[in-house]
C-alpha positions as CSV (number, residue, x, y, z in Angstrom):
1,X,-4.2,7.4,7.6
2,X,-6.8,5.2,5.9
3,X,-7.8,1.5,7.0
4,X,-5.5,1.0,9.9
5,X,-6.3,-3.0,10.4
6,X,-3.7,-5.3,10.6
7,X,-3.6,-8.8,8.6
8,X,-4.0,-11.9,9.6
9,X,-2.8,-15.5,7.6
10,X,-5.8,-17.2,8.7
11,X,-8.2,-14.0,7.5
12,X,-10.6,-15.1,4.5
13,X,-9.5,-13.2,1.1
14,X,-13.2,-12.7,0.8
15,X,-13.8,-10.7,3.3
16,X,-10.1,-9.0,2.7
17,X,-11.4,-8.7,-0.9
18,X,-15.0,-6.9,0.6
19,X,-12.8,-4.3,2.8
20,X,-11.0,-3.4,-0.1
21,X,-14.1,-2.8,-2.3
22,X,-15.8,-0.6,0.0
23,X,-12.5,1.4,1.0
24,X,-11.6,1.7,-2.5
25,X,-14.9,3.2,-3.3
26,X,-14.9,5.9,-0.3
27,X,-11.6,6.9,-1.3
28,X,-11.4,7.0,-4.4
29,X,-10.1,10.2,-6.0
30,X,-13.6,11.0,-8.1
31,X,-15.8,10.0,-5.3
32,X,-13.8,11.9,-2.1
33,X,-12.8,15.4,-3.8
34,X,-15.3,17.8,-5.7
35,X,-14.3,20.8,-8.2
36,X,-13.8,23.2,-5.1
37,X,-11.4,20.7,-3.5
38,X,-7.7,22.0,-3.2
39,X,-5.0,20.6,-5.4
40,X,-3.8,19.2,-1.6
41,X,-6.8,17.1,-0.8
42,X,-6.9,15.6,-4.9
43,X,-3.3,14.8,-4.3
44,X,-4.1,13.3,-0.6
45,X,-7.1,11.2,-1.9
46,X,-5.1,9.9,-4.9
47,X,-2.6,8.8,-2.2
48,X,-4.9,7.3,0.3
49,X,-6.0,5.3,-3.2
50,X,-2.9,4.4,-4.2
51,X,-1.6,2.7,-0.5
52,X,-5.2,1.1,-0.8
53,X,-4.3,-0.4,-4.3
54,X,-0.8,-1.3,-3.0
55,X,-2.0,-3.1,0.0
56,X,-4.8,-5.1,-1.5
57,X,-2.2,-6.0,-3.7
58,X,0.4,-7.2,-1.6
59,X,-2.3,-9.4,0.3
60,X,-2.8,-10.8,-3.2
61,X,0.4,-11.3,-4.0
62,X,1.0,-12.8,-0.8
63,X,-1.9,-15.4,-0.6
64,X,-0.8,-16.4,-4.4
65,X,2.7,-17.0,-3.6
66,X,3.9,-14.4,-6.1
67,X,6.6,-13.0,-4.0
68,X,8.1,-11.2,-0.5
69,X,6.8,-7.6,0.1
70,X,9.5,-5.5,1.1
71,X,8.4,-1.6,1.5
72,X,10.7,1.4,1.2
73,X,9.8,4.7,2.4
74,X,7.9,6.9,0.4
75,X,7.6,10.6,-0.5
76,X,5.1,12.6,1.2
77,X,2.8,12.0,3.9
78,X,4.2,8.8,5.6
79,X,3.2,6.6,2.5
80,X,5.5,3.9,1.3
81,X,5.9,1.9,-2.0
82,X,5.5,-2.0,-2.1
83,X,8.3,-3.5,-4.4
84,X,8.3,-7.4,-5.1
85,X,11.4,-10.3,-4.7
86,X,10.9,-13.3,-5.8
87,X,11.4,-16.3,-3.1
């Protein structure tokens, strides 16, 4: 599982916008894996970077107003896709 933190309305996009930053560069998929890594832990890191992308997003989306998050279960290892109605 990668992050783990809950969200807050009254939490400053800054520092939502730091947390992403640094997660985003530990996990991403050229940073985390090596040449020896197994074709399971490249397709678990681009994973854990894709829900990071997708929840940064959906903060994003949120705090601009863009739209309701509504999330559907996902293939594989308990992760989920974010899809967007409009209010």
């Amino acid at each position: 599982s990668v992050g783990g933190r809950s969200s807050s309305p009254d939490v400053d996009i800054r520092d939502v916008h730091r947390a992403y930053r640094r997660m985003a560069m530990r996990y991403h998929p050229d940073v985390s894996t090596t040449r020896d890594s197994t074709d399971d832990e490249r397709r678990r890191a681009n994973d854990d970077f894709a829900r990071i992308n997708a929840a940064y997003e959906a903060l994003r989306k949120r705090r601009d107003g863009i739209g309701e998050a509504v999330t559907r279960p996902g293939s594989g290892s308990g992760s989920g896709q974010v899809r967007w109605e409009k209010r």
